[in-house]
PDB file of N, CA, C and O in Angstrom:
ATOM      1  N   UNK A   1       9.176  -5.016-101.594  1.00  0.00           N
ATOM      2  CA  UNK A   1       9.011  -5.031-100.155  1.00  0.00           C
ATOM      3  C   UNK A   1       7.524  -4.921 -99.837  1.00  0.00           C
ATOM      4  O   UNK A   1       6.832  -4.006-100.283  1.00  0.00           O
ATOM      5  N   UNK A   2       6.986  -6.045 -98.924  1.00  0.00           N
ATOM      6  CA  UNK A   2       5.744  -5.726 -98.342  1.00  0.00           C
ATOM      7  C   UNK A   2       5.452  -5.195 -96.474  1.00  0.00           C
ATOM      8  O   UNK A   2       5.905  -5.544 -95.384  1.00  0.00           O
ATOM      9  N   UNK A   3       4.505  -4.249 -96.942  1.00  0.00           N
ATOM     10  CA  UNK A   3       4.250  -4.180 -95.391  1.00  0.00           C
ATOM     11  C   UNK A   3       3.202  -4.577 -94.541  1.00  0.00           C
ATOM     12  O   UNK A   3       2.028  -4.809 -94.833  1.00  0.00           O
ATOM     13  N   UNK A   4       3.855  -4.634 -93.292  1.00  0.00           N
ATOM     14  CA  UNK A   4       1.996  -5.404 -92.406  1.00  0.00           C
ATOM     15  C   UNK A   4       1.584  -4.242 -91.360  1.00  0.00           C
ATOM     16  O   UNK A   4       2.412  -4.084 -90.464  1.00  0.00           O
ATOM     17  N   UNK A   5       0.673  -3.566 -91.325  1.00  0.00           N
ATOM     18  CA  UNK A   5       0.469  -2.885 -90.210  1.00  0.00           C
ATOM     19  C   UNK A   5      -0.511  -3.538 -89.434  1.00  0.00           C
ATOM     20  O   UNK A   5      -1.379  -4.234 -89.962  1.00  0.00           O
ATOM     21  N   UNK A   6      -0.411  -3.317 -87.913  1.00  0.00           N
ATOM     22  CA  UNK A   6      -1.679  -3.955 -87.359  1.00  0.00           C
ATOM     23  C   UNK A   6      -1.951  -3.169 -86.094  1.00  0.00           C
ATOM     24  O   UNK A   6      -1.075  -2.896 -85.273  1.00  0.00           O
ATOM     25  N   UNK A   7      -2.866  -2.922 -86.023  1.00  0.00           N
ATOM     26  CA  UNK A   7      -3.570  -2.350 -84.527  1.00  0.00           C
ATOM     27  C   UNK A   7      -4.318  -2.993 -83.978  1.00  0.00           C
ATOM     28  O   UNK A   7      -5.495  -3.205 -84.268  1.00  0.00           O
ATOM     29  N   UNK A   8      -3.682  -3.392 -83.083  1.00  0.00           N
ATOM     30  CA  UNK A   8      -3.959  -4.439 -82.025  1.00  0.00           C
ATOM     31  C   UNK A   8      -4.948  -3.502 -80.483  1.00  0.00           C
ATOM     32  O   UNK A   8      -5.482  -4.079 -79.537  1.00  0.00           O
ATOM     33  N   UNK A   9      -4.913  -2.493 -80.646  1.00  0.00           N
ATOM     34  CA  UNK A   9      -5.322  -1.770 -79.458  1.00  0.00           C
ATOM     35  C   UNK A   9      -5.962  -2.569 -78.727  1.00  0.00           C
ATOM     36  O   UNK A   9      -5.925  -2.373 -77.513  1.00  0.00           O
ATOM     37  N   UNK A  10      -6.768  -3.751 -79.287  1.00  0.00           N
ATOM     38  CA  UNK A  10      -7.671  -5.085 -78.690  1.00  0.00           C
ATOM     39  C   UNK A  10      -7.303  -5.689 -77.896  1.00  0.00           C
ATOM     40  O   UNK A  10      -7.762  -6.098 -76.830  1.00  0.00           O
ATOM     41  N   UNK A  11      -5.957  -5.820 -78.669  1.00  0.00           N
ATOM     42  CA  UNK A  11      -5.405  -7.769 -78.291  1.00  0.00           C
ATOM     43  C   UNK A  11      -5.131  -8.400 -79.467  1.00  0.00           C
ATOM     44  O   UNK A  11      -5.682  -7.953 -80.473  1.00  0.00           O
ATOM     45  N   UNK A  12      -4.303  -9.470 -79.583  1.00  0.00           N
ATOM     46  CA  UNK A  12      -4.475  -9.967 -80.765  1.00  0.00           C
ATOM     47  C   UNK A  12      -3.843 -11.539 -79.916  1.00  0.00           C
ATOM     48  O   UNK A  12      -2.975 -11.543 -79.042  1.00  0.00           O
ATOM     49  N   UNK A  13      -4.590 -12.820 -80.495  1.00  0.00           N
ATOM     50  CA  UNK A  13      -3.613 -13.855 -80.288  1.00  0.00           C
ATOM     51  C   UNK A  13      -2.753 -14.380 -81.045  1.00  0.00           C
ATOM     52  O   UNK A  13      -2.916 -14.192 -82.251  1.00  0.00           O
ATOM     53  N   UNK A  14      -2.047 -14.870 -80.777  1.00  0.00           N
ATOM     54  CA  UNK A  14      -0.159 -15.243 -81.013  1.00  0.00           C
ATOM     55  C   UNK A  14      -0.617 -16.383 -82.492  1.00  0.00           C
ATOM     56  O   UNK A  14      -0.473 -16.269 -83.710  1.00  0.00           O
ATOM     57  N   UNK A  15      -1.110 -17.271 -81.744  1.00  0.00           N
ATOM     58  CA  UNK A  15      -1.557 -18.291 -82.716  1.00  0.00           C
ATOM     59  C   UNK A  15      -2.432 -18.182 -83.821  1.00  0.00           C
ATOM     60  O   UNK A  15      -2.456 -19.014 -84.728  1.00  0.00           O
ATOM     61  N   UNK A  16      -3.293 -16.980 -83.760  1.00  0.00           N
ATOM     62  CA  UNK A  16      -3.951 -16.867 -84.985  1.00  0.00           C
ATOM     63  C   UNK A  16      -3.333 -15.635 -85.767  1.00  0.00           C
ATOM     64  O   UNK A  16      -3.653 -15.438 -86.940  1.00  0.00           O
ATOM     65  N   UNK A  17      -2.449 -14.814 -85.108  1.00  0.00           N
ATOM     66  CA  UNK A  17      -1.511 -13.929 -85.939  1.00  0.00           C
ATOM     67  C   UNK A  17      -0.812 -14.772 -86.883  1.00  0.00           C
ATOM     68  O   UNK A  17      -0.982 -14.499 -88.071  1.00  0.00           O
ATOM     69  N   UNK A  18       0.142 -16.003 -86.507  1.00  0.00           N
ATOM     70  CA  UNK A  18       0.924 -16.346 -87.200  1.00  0.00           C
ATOM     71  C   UNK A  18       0.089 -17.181 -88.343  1.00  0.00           C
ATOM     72  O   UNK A  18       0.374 -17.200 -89.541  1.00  0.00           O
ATOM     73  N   UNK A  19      -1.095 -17.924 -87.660  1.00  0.00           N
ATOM     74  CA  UNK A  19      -1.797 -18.584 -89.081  1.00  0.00           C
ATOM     75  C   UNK A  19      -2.507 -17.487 -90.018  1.00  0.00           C
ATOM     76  O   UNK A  19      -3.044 -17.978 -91.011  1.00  0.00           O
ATOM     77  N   UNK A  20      -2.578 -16.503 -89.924  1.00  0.00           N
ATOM     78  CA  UNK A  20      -3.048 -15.535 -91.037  1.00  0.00           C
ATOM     79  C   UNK A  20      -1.837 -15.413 -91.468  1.00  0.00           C
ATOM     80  O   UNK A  20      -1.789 -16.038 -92.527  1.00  0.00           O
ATOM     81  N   UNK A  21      -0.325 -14.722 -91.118  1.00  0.00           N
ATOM     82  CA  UNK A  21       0.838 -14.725 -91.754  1.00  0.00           C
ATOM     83  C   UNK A  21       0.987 -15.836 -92.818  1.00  0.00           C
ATOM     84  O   UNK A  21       1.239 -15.624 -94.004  1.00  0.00           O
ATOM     85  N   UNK A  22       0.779 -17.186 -92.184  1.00  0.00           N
ATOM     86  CA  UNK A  22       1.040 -17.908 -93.234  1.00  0.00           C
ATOM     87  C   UNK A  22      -0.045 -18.377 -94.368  1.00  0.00           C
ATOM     88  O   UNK A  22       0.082 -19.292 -95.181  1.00  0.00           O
ATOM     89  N   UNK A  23      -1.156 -17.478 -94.186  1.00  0.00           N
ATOM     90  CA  UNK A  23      -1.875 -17.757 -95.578  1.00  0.00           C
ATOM     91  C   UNK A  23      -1.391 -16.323 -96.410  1.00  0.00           C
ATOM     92  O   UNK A  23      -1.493 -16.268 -97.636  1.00  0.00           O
ATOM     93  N   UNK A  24      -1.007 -15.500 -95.831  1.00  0.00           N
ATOM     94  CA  UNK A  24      -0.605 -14.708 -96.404  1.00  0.00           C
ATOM     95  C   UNK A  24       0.727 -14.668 -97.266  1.00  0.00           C
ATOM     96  O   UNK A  24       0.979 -13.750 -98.045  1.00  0.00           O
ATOM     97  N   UNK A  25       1.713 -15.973 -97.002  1.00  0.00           N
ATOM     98  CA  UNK A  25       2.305 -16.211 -97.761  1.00  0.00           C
ATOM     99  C   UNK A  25       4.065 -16.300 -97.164  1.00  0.00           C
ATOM    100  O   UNK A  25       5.183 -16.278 -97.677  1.00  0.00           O
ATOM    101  N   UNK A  26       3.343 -16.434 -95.481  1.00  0.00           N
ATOM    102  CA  UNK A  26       5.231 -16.028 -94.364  1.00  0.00           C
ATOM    103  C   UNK A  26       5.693 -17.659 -94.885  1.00  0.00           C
ATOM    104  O   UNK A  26       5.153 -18.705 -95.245  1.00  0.00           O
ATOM    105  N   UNK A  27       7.348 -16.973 -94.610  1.00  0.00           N
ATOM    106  CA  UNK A  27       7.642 -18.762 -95.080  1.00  0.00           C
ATOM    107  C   UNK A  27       7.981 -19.802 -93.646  1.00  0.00           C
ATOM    108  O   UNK A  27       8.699 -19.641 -92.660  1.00  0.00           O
ATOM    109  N   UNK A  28       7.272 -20.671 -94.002  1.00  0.00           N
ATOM    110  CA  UNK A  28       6.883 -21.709 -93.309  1.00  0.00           C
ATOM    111  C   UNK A  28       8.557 -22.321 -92.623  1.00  0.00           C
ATOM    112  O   UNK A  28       8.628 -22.843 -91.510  1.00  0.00           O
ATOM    113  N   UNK A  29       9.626 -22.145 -93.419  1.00  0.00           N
ATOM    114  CA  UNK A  29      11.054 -22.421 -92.715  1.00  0.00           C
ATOM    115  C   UNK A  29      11.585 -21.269 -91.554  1.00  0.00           C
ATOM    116  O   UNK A  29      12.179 -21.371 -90.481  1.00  0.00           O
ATOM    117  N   UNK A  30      11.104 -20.238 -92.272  1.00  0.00           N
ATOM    118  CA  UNK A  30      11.521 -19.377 -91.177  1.00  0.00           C
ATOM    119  C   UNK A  30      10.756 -19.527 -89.977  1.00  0.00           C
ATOM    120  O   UNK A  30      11.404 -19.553 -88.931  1.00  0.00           O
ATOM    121  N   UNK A  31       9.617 -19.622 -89.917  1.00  0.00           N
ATOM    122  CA  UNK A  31       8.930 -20.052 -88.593  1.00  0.00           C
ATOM    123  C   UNK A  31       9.427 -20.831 -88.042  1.00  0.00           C
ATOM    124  O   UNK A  31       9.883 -20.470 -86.957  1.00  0.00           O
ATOM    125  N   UNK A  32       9.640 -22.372 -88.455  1.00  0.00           N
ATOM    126  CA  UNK A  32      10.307 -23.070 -87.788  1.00  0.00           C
ATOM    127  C   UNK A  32      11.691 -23.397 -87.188  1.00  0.00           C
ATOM    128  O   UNK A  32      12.106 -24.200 -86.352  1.00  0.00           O
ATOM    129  N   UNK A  33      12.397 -22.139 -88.206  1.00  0.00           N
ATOM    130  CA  UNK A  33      13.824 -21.783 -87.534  1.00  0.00           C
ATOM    131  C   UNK A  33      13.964 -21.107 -86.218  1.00  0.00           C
ATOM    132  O   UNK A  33      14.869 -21.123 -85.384  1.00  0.00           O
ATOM    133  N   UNK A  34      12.456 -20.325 -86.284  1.00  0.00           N
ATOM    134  CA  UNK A  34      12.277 -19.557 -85.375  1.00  0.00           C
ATOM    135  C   UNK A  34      11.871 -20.342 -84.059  1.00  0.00           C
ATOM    136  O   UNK A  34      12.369 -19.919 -83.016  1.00  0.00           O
ATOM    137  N   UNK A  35      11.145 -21.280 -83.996  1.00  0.00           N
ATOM    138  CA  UNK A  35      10.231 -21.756 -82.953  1.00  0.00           C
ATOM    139  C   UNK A  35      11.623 -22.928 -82.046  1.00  0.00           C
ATOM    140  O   UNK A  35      11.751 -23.271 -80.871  1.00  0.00           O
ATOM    141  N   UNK A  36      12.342 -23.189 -83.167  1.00  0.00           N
ATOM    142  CA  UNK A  36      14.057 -24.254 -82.950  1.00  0.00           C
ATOM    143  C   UNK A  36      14.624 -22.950 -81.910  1.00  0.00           C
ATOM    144  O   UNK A  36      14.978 -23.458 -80.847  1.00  0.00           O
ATOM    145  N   UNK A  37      14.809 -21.484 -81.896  1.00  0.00           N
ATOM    146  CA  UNK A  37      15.603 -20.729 -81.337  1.00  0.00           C
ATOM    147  C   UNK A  37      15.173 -20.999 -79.644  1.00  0.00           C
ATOM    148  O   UNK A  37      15.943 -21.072 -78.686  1.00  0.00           O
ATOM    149  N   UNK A  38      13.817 -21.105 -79.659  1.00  0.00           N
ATOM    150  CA  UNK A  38      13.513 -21.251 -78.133  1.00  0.00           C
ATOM    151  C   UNK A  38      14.027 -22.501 -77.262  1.00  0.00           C
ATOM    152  O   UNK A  38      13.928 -23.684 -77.589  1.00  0.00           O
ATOM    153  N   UNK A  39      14.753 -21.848 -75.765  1.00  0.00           N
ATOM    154  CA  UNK A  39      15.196 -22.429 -75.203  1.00  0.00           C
ATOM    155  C   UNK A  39      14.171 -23.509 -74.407  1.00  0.00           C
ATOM    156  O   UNK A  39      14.477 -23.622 -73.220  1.00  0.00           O
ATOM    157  N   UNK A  40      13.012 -24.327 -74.826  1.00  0.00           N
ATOM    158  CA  UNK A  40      12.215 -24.711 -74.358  1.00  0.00           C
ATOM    159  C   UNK A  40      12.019 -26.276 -74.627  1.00  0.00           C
ATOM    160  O   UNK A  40      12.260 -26.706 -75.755  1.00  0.00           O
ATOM    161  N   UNK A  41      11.583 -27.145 -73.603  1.00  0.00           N
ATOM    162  CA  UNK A  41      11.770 -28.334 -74.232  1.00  0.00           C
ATOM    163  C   UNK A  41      10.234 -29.143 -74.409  1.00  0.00           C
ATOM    164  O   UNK A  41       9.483 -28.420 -73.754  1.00  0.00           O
ATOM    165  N   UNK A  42       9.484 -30.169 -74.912  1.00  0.00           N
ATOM    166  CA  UNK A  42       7.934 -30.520 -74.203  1.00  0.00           C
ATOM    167  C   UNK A  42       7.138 -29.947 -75.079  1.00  0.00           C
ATOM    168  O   UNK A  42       5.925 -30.141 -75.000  1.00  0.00           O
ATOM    169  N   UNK A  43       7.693 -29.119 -76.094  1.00  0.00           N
ATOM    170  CA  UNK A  43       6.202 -29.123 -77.237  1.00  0.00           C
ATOM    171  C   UNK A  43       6.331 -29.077 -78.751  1.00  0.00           C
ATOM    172  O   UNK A  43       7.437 -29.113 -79.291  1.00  0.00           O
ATOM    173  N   UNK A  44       5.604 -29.026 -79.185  1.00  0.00           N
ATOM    174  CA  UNK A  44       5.551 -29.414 -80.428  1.00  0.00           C
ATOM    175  C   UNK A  44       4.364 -28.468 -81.299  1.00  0.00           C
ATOM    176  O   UNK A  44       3.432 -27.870 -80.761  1.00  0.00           O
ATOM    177  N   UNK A  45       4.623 -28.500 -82.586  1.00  0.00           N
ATOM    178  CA  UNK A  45       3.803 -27.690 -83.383  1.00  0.00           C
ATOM    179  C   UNK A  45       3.273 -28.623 -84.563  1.00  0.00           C
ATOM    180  O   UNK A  45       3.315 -29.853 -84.527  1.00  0.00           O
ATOM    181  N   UNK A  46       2.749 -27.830 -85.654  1.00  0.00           N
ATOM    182  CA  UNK A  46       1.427 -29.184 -86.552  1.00  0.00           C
ATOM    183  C   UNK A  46       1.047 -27.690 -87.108  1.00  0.00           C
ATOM    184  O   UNK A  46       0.442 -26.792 -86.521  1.00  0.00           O
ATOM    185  N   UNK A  47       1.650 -27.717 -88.549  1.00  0.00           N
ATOM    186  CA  UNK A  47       0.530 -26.527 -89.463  1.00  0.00           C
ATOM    187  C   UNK A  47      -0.203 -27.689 -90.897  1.00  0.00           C
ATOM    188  O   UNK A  47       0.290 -28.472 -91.709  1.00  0.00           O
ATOM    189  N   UNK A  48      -1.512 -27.231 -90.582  1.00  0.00           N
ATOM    190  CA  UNK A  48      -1.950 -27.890 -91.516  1.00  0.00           C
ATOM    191  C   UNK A  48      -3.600 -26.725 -91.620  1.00  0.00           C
ATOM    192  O   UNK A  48      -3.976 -25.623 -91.221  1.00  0.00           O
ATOM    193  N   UNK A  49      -4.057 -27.767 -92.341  1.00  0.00           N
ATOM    194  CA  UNK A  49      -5.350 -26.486 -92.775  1.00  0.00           C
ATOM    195  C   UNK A  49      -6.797 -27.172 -91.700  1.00  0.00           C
ATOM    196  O   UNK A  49      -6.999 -28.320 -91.303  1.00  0.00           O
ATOM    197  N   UNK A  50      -7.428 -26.156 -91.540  1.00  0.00           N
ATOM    198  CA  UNK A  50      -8.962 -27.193 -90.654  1.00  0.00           C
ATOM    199  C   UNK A  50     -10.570 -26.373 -90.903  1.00  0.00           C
ATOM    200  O   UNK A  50     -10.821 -25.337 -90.288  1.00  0.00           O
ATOM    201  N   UNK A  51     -11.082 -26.692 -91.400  1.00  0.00           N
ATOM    202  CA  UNK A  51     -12.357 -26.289 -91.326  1.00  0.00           C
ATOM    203  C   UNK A  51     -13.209 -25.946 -90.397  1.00  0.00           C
ATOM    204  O   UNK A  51     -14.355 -25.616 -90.702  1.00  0.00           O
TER     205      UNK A  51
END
């Protein structure tokens, strides 16, 4: 079992939380099982790497 702690007392954004998760090794299906649960229609996602 691994754990993540984070203190955000800052702020943290959504989109760069989850791209550190996934260099860290989150699996890439479950995200997208996840992002399928939303009742939302009009967008779209793209993981890839960028310099």
């Amino acid at each position: 079992m691994r754990n993540l702690f984070l203190e955000c007392n800052a702020g943290i954004s959504g989109d760069m939380l989850v791209a550190a998760m996934l260099d860290m090794g989150a699996d890439r299906s479950v995200l997208k099982q996840a992002l399928l649960s939303i009742p939302a229609k009009g967008f779209m996602y793209k993981i890839s790497r960028v310099d």
